[in-house]
N, C-alpha and C positions, 0 to 999 in steps of 0.2 A: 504494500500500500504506500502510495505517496504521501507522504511529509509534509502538509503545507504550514509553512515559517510566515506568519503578515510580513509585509512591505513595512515597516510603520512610518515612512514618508509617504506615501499613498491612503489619502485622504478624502473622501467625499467632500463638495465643495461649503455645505454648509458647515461640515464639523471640523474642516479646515479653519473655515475663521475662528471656531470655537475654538480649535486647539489654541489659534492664536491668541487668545484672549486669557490661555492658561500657561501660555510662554512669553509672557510680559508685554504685549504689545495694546496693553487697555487699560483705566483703572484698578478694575479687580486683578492682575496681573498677579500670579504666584510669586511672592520673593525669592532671590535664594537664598540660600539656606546661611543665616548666621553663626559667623566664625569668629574663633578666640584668636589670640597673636600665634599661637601655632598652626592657621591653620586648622583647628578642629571646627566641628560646630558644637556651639555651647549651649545648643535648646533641643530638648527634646522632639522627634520626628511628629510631623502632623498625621493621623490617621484617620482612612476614610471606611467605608465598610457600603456595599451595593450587594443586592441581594440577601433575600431572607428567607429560605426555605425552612418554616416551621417557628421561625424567628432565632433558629442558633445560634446568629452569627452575635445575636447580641451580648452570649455569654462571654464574646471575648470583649468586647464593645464596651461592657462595664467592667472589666479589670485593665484595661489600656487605660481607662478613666479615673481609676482606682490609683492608679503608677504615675497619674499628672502629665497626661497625654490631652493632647486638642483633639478630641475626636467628633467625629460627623456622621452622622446613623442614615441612609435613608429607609423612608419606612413608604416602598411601593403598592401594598396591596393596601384596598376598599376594607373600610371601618368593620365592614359585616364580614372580612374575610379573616378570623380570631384567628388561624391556627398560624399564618402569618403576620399579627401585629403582635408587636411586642410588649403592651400594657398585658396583651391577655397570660402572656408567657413568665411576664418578668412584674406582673405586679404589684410586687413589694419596691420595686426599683424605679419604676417607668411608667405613669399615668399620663392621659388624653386630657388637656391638650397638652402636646409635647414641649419639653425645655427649647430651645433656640438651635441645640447642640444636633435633634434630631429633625428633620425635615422630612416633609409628604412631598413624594412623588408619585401618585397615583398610577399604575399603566395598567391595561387588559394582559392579564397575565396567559394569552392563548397564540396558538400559532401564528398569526398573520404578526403579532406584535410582537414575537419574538425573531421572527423572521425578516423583521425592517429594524432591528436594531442599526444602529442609535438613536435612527429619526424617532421613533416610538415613545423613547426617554431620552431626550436630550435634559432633561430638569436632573435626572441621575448623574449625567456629565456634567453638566457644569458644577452640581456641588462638590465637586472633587476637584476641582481646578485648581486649589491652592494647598495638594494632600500631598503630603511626601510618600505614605504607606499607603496604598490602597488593598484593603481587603476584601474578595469577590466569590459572592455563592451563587447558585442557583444561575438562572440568566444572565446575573453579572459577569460569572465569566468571560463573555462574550465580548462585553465591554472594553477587555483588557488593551488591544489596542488603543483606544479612545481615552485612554487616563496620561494626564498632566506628560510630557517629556520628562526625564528626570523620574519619575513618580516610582518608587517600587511596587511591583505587583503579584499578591498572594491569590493563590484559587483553595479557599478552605471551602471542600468537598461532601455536600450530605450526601452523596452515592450515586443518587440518577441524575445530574448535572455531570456525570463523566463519565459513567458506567453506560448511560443511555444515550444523553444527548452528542456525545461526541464519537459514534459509532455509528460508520455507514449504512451497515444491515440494520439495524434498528430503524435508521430511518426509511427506509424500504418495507420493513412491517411495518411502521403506525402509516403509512400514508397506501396499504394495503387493505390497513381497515377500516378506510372511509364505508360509510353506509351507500354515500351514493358512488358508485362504480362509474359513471360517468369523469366524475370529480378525481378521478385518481389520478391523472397525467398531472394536473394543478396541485393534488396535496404531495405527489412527490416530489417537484419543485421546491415547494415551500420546504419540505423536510431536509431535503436535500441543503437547500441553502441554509438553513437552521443549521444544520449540521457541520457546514463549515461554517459558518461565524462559529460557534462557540468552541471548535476543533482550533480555530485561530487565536480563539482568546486562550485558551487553556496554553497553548502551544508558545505562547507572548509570557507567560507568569517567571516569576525570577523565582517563587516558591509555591510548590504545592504539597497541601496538606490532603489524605484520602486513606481509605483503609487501609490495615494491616496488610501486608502481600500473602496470597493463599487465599481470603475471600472471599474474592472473586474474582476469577480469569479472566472475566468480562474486561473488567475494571483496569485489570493486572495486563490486559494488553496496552488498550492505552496509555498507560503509566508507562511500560516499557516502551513505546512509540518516542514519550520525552528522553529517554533515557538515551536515545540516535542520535537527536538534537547536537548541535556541533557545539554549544554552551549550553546543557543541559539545567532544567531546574532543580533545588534541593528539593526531595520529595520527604516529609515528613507524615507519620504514622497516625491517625486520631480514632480514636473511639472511647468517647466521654460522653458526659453530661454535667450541669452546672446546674448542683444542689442548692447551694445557696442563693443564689440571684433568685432562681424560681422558688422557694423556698418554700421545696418538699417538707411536709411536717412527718413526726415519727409518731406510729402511733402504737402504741401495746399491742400484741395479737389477742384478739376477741378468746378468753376464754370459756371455750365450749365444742361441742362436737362438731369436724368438720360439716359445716353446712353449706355455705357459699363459694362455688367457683368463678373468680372473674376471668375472659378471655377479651382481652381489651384489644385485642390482634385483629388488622381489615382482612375482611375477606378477597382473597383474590386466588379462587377454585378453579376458575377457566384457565384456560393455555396463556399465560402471559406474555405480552408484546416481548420484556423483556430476557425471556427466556429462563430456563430450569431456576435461575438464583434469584428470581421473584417468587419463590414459590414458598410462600409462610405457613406452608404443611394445614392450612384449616379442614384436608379432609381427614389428616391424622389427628388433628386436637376429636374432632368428635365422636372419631370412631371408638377413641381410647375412652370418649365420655359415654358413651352409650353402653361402653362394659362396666363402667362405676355405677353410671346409673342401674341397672340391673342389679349390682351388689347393695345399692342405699338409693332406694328408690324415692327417697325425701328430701336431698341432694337439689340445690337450686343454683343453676348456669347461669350466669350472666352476659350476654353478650354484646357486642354493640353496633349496630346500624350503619358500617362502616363498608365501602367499597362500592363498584359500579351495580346497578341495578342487575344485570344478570348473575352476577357473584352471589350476590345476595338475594336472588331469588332461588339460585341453587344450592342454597344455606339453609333455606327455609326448609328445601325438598329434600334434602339430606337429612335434614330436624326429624320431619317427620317417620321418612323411611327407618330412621334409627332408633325411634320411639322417644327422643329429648326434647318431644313438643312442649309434655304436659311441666317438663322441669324448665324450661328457657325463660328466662327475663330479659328481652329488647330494652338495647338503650339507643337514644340517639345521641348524638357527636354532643358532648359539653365541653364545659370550659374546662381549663385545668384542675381550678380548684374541686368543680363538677367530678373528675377522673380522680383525684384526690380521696375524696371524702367514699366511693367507690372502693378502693383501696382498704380504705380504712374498714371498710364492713366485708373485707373478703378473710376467709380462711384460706386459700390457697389462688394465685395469680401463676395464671398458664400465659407466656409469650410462644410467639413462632417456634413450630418444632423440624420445619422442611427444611429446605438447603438455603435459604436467607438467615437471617443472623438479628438479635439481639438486638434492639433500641433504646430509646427513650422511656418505652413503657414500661418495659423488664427494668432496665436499672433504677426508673423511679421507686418502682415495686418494692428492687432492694433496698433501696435506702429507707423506705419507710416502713422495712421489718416485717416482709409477706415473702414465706416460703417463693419459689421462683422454678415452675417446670418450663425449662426452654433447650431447643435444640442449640447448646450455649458454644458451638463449633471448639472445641475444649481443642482440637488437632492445631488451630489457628493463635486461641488467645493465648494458651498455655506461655506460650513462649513472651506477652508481652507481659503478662500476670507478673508469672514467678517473680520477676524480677524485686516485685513489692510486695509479695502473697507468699508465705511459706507453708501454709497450710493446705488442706483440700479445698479446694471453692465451692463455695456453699450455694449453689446452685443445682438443682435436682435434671440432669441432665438427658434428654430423651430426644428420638427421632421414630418413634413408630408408636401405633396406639398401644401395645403390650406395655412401652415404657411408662408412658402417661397414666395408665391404669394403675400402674404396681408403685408409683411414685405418690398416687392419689393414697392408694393403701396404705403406704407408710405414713402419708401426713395426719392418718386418723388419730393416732398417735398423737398427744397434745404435749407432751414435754419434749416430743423431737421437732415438734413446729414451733415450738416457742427458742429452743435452741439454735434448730438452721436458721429461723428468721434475725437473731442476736448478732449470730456470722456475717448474715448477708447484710445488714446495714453496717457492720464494722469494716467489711469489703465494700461494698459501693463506698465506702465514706474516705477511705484510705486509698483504694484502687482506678476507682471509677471516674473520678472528679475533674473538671473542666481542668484546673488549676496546674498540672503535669502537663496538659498541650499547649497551654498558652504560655507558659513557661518555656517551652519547645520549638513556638511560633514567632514569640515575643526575639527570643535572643535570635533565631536565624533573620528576623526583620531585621532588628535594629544592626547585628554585624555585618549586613550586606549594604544597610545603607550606611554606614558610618565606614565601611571600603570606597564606595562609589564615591563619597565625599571628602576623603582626605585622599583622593587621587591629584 
């Protein structure tokens, strides 16, 4: 496969002027960067941050703020789209209306508009016009060419911004599964051209941050793609979450017989676009619950409302056929706190157990002390774990319903649920935590720009 490296003097002529106005040639003109009598600089780098897939990026967002950095948020997606603003994420931290620090740039987060980048969001560009560090998720990537001359640029990776969107055959299937077949010559265009911009911006980053290698191959190819690169990026390892900002509470495990399972995991049963490493096992969570149910038929599932409407109509069909009609409690998508308090009323939290891997919702789990059945890829983290982990991980680890069941068994068990759960918050709390990547992110930023600048 070809390699495409951007031009970054080849400029569209609108964002041409913009660049101009981000290379001194307007009032708002980026300065450069102040220096001591040796030639240092004596202020700390400005940071920017575009894109928000789930609102992650914010976890770094306020500890760059925390460290006495100028940073600049933007927050692109509509007031009604929660799982992307970050008031809904970061609520003890970050309330509407926003400080000055964070800015709305509103854009349709859908193909046509991610496919006309920059014109789409030029209000994303120019708030970075005066950022020394730009940090880029989701569709920002893409971006990457179009930030400040000068500017450093990171691609911190929540998985389908480089696993999906910068992989040609992907884009050949989503623009395969147009409904109207007519439309298919136009959706593969657009996907196509999606696919190099953000193949270009990925390809432009000075660092990229993206899963453990092993993963996934998917992922693990493109990564290797930079690795050709004739100045290659530093690739750095992430898989956290940021307890504190969102501020997971801890809560006692309910003492009493298990009764409540939560499966807070979307459904995605059909053949995924994305291929086998999308696949979050939900026809093995139920099958493994349909043999519990049979054991303890009093037994109440929780599940949630989550995934495309045929997913979830064959969640339903699957309920039935397996007899977990009469035990199932539908939830619809809530807020955080909503997922929280959820949490808090479960005896045991089942995540992904298929060949996908471990989130947000698993490590929230942990941390706030609920047993944890997850396909936890033990072949993969093992090696980033130990490193901090001396003990067994306290994680109930499974990939088929035989597992889920016999794990369900053991958690009947009330002084072993209350012990694993002990582990797993002293593990998510010590292992899991935002604070070891940004740390990781932080020192490769600031030592590549503080090279470029005492050159």
């Amino acid at each position: 496969m070809k390699v495409e490296v951007p031009d970054q003097g080849e400029q569209p002529g609108a964002l041409r002027q913009e660049r101009g106005v981000a290379e001194g040639n307007a009032p708002h003109a980026m300065p450069p960067p102040a220096r001591d009598a040796d030639g240092r600089p004596d202020r700390l780098p400005r940071i920017g941050f575009i894109g928000s897939m789930n609102a992650m990026p914010m976890a770094y967002a306020l500890k760059f703020k925390r460290d006495g950095h100028d940073v600049r948020y933007v927050v692109e997606a509509s007031p009604d789209n929660y799982l992307m603003r970050p008031e809904h994420m970061y609520a003890g931290a970050v309330s509407h209306p926003y400080p000055p620090w964070i800015v709305e740039r509103p854009w349709k987060s859908d193909l046509l508009h991610h496919a006309t980048l920059p014109w789409s969001n030029l209000g994303a560009v120019r708030a970075m016009a005066d950022r020394d560090i730009v940090f880029l998720n989701d569709y920002g990537i893409a971006l990457a060419p179009f930030m400040p001359r000068g500017a450093l640029r990171v691609a911190i990776s929540s998985g389908a911004d480089i696993d999906l969107l910068c992989r040609w055959q992907i884009a050949k299937s989503f623009a395969a599964a147009v409904r109207r077949k007519w439309l298919y010559p136009v959706r593969l265009l657009l996907e196509l051209w999606r696919t190099r911009l953000q193949r270009r911006g990925l390809f432009s980053c000075d660092v990229v941050s993206y899963f453990p290698r092993g993963l996934n191959p998917q992922g693990d190819a493109v990564i290797d793609e930079l690795g050709a690169l004739p100045h290659p990026p530093r690739v750095i390892e992430r898989y956290d979450a940021n307890f504190g900002a969102v501020g997971v509470p801890r809560h006692p495990i309910p003492r009493r017989p298990l009764h409540k399972i939560f499966v807070p995991v979307r459904f995605n049963l059909l053949p995924p676009t994305g291929g086998e490493f999308e696949h979050k096992g939900n026809d093995i969570i139920l099958e493994g619950l349909a043999r519990y149910v049979r054991r303890q038929p009093g037994v109440e599932i929780h599940l949630f409302e989550k995934g495309h409407a045929p997913d979830l109509a064959l969640a339903r069909e699957m309920c039935r056929d397996l007899g977990l009609e009469a035990n199932v409690v539908w939830h619809r998508p809530t807020t955080l706190q909503g997922l929280f308090d959820l949490y808090a009323d479960a005896d045991v939290v089942i995540d992904q157990v298929g060949r996908h891997w471990m989130g947000g919702v698993g490590f929230y789990a942990l941390y706030m002390g609920r047993p944890v059945i997850a396909n936890a890829r033990l072949d993969i983290f093992e090696r980033l774990w130990r490193e901090s982990w001396h003990e067994p991980i306290p994680i109930l680890d499974a990939s088929s319903p035989d597992a889920v069941y016999e794990h369900l068994v053991r958690c009947e068990d009330l002084e072993f649920r209350a012990d694993l759960a002990e582990r797993a918050h002293v593990f998510s709390r010590d292992v899991l935590d935002t604070e070891a990547v940004y740390q990781k992110l932080r020192r490769a930023a600031l030592d590549l720009w503080s090279d470029r600048h005492h050159r």
